[in-house]
Phi, psi and omega in degrees: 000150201182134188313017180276341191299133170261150154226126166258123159262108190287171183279202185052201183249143357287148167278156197212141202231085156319078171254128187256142184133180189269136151258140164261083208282002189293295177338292172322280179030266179288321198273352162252337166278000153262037181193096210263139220029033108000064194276134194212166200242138192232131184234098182249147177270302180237174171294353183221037173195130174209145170275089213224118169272130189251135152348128200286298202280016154239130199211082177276351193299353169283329157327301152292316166279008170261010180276295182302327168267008178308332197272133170269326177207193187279204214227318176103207192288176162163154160330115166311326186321129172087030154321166115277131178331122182253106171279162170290172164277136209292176151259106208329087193302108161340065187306168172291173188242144175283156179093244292241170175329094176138342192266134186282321222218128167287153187213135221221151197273136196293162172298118164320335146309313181282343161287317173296343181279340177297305109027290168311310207278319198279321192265348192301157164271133171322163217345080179239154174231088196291180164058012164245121182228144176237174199200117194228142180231207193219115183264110169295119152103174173309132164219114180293094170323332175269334178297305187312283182351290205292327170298321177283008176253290224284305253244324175296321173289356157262338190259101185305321200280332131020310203252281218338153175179170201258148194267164171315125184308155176181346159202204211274000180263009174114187155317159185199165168193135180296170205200098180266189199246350171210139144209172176240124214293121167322094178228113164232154199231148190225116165310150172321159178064007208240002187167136182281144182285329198263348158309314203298298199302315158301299197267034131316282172327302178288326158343113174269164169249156198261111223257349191242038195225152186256162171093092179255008148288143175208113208240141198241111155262138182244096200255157224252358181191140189295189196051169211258037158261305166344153163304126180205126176261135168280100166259105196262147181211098164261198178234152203297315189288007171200002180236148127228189197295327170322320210267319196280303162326326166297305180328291176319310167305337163270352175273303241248294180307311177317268214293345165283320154274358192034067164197156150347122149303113195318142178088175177263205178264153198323101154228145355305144179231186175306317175305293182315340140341287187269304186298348180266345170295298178301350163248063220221110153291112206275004173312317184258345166237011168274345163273344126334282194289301187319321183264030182219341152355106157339131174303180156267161173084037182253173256233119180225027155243123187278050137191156205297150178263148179207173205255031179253132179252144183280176165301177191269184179103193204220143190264150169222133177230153171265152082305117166245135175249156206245162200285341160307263202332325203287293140021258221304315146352269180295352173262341191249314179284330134346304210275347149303003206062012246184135168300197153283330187290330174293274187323337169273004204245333205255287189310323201288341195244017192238321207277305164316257195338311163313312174307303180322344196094317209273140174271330200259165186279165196191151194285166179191116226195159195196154183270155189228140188251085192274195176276350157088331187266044172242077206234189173208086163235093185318155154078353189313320186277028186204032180273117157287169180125174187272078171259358187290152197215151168242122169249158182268140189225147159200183194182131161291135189257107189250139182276329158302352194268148187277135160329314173278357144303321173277001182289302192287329172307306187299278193322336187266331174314308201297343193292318191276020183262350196306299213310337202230000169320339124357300176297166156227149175344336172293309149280333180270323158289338157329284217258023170243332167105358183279115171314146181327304181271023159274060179302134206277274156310156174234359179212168170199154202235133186223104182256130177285112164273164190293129193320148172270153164296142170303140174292309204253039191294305208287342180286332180277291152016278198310320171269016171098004191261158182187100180284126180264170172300148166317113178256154168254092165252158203280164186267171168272145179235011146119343208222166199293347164167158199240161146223163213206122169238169182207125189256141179283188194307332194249010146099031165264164184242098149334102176220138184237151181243131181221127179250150138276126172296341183272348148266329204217131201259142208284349192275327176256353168282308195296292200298351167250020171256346166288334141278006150274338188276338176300319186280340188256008161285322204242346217280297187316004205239345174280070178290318181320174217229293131016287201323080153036175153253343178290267178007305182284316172281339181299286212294359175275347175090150164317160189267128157246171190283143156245188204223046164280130188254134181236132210301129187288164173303117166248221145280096176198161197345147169217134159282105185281313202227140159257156189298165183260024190173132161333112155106000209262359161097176193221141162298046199279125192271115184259103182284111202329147175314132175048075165265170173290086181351126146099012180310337187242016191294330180322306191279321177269015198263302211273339205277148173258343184302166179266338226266177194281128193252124170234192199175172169217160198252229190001209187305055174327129190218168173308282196300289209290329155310315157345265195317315217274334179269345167354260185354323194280301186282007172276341167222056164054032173273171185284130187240160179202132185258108170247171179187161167283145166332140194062022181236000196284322175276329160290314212278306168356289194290326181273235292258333152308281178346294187302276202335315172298339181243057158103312179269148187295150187292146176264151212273181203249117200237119213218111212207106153105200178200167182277019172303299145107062183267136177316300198321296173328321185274344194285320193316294172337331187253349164258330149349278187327295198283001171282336193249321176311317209082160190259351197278000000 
């Protein structure tokens, strides 16, 4: 074997490694006996192109092709032993077509939210769980655990988003998701004493779910006193990608009749549901709000953190801090944005953007901007509002903060963005950064704000009543969503309005998320005190006091994107060059002089890592581009390891291109660049 030899690594399963070159089978050999139990299949096509199939479950292959283009000359004789078998070539199992005879589950292409919460998920840091929120009472009486059980399966065999998970990757269009035809609902019950309740609820949260499993739900009774009287807290815990807390309050309610009537909910199942969902979307014309959004997109450089970056990072995890305003105060609130024209939410949307602002520095007026979360059901969709699914959405608002300007002006503005923003609640934060022209790695927000409305009364108090049962209201606690921090207001059971805050400490330190959630409960405590119609936003900001330093961290030059070439066309895909250990700075400038393809040639630079590829490719796959990993010899087992990684969440793994060594000798970039240009294409 000699270093002429090339390897493509196909995406799916079992993997198969294409190798071009002269083979050697002592070389092969040996390159598979460093890699014990390692079972593989040798298909040869020509004397200098072979096939060599690995085992599904063991998958060593970016590993072996950095062995196999490794070589320079020959190896000489050696024990034959760990040969691979020379087989025909199998033949190419035929997937089902969704729709047609054979396919078990129809499958409809995911929301563009739910590819961003994936996104989230796929770039997330170990042990982190973003996009998981729970929701816990107290059940008074009896509860029959089988009984509980058999509601939440009656109520799942109607409810679609229930059986939903994201399908196996089978093409090139992305995530997608199924619709099964059974599952069986999580319910487990933990006796007193068998588990501290606020242990349980943490490591709930951090559990993962296996999202390409139908059931993005998970439910815990726990009881809080021995005998079948006690008290036993109900813990419910989903995902972000296929729930949201509106949908789970819908759920329950439909659980809570099942089980009170301990039969099957009247009717069939539920439509619209998810799938008309995801069809209403996928037909949807995206004309009128990408000429929207293109003008109402936050500028750039508007101001989108409450406190100043500075380069000390907190421990890593995510922080949760509280604010209560008490119900005179929650009241009075609400009686002065009213007489304002304006919600509670629109004030909380004002304080929050007096706090940015103040962080910014600036004495003169200036942008400022933040995500706002609506509910995704004011859609024109029959039936939309009574829709389980992730339809909750975060979009981004901003507005210039002038300190001369009344205060009920800037009231009114947030308020009238939000009106023109209803039309268009449907998109994500994703799509609008797309269509606003900022580069990817400009995030158009840095928090997002979420107002809960207010519970409705139980319907089925008197039905519980009757069999000895008495349910308290429902606590939330909020998910990490993904951004340097969120905040989620609410009102409890005794009418106070609840606002909780979740940081990541490794952008926002738990010392400056508490402190600007204690000044937004101040500013929405004193704003009822500004009656005049006049009155300044300097009046409002006076009360926050000078800006001190904060300690939001911005993260040092790590390891990130470099762009060698940009495409030579929209859409035309992205090339990512992974660079081998101690490879030489600038190993691949050879290759992106030389390469013919159109599509955009990266790299990533310092301490290349799984993550830092993650990120760099983020931008492609949120927008359904064609992705291809090439590399010199030792870069082979990362471009791998990252193209697996994407496979679990949804996308097909993009295939592996392996070539040369990073001495980055014209010959070397040239093999690399007809490699490349064999799998990209040149078009």
């Amino acid at each position: 074997m000699t270093g002429s030899m090339t390897v493509v690594i196909s995406s799916g399963m079992p993997p198969a490694l294409e190798l071009r070159g002269p083979l050697d089978p002592v070389a092969l050999a040996r390159a598979m006996a460093a890699l014990p139990g390692c079972a593989s299949t040798l298909h040869r096509h020509t004397a200098t192109h072979h096939t060599l199939y690995l085992a599904p479950r063991h998958q060593p292959a970016g590993t072996l092709g950095d062995l196999l283009t490794a070589f320079t000359g020959p190896l000489g004789t050696a024990d034959a032993a760990g040969t691979p078998v020379l087989a025909p070539l199998p033949e190419a199992a035929e997937l089902p077509v969704p729709g047609k005879p054979g396919h078990p589950v129809a499958v409809f292409p995911a929301s563009p939210r739910q590819r961003e919460i994936l996104l989230d998920l796929m770039t997330a840091a170990p042990g982190t769980a973003p996009h998981v929120e729970q929701q816990h009472w107290r059940w008074y009486g009896p509860l029959d655990t089988g009984r509980y059980r058999a509601a939440w399966a009656s109520v799942a065999d109607r409810e679609a988003v229930l059986r939903g998970a994201f399908a196996e990757p089978g093409a090139a269009g992305g995530p997608a998701i199924a619709v099964h035809p059974r599952v069986t609902p999580d319910v487990v019950r933990h006796p007193y004493g068998s588990a501290d309740r606020q242990a349980l609820l943490g490591s709930e949260r951090l559990r993962p779910f296996d999202l390409h499993r139908p059931g993005p739900l998970r439910v815990l009774l726990v009881d809080e006193q021995p005998g079948p009287a006690g008290p036993v807290r109900v813990v419910v815990t989903y995902h972000h990608a296929f729930l949201d807390g509106h949908s789970v309050r819908m759920l329950l309610r439909a659980v809570h009749r099942a089980y009170l009537a301990d039969a099957p909910p009247a009717g069939g199942q539920r439509r619209p549901d998810l799938r008309d969902h995801l069809d209403w979307l996928g037909r949807q014309d995206t004309a009128p709000a990408r000429a929207f959004w293109s003008r109402a997109a936050p500028p750039a450089g508007a101001t989108t953190l409450p406190a100043r970056p500075s380069g000390i990072p907190d421990r890593p995890g995510h922080g949760r801090t509280v604010q209560r305003l008490t119900p005179h105060e929650a009241v009075r609130l609400r009686d002065w944005a009213g007489g304002s024209g304006v919600t509670e939410c629109t004030a909380l949307h004002a304080a929050w953007a007096l706090l940015l602002y103040r962080a910014s520095g600036k004495d003169g007026p200036a942008p400022v901007a933040f995500g706002m979360t609506v509910s995704g059901r004011g859609i024109l969709l029959d039936g939309a509002a009574l829709l389980p699914g992730p339809l909750r959405n975060p979009l981004p608002l901003s507005a210039e903060v002038d300190p001369a300007m009344p205060l009920a002006r800037l009231l009114a503005e947030f308020g009238d963005r939000a009106m023109d923003m209803a039309a268009y609640e449907w998109v994500s934060e994703g799509q609008v950064h797309a269509w606003s022209g900022r580069p990817a790695e400009d995030r158009l927000t840095g928090t997002v704000i979420a107002f809960e409305p207010p519970a409705t009364g139980d319907p089925l108090r008197e039905e519980f009543e009757a069999q000895g049962i008495r349910l308290t209201p429902p606590e939330t606690v909020a998910a990490d969503t993904g951004v340097p921090l969120s905040l989620t207001a609410h009102h409890d059971a005794d009418g106070g309005l609840v606002l909780t805050a979740v940081n990541d400490r490794t952008r926002l330190a738990d010392t400056d998320a508490a402190t600007a959630l204690a000044q937004t409960a101040l500013l929405l405590r004193e704003f009822p005190g500004f009656v005049a119609a006049g009155t300044p936003v300097a009046d409002a900001l006076a009360l926050l006091g000078p800006a001190a330093p904060a300690r939001t961290h911005r993260p040092d030059a790590g390891p990130g994107p470099v762009v060698l070439r940009p495409a030579a066309r929209p859409g035309a895909g992205t090339v990512l060059l992974v660079p081998p250990p101690d490879a030489p700075a600038g190993c691949y400038d050879e290759l992106a002089r030389v390469y013919p393809g159109p599509q955009t040639l990266l790299t990533v630079d310092g301490a290349v890592d799984a993550a830092g590829c993650l990120t760099a490719l983020r931008p492609a796959l949120a927008a359904a581009e064609p992705v291809t990993f090439g590399c010199y010899s030792g870069g082979g087992a990362l471009a791998y390891e990252v193209a697996q990684h994407i496979g679990r969440h949804g996308w097909l793994p993009p295939p592996v291109a392996i070539a040369g060594t990073a001495a980055a000798t014209e010959a070397c970039a040239a093999a690399l660049s007809r490699t490349l240009a064999a799998v990209a294409g040149t078009r």
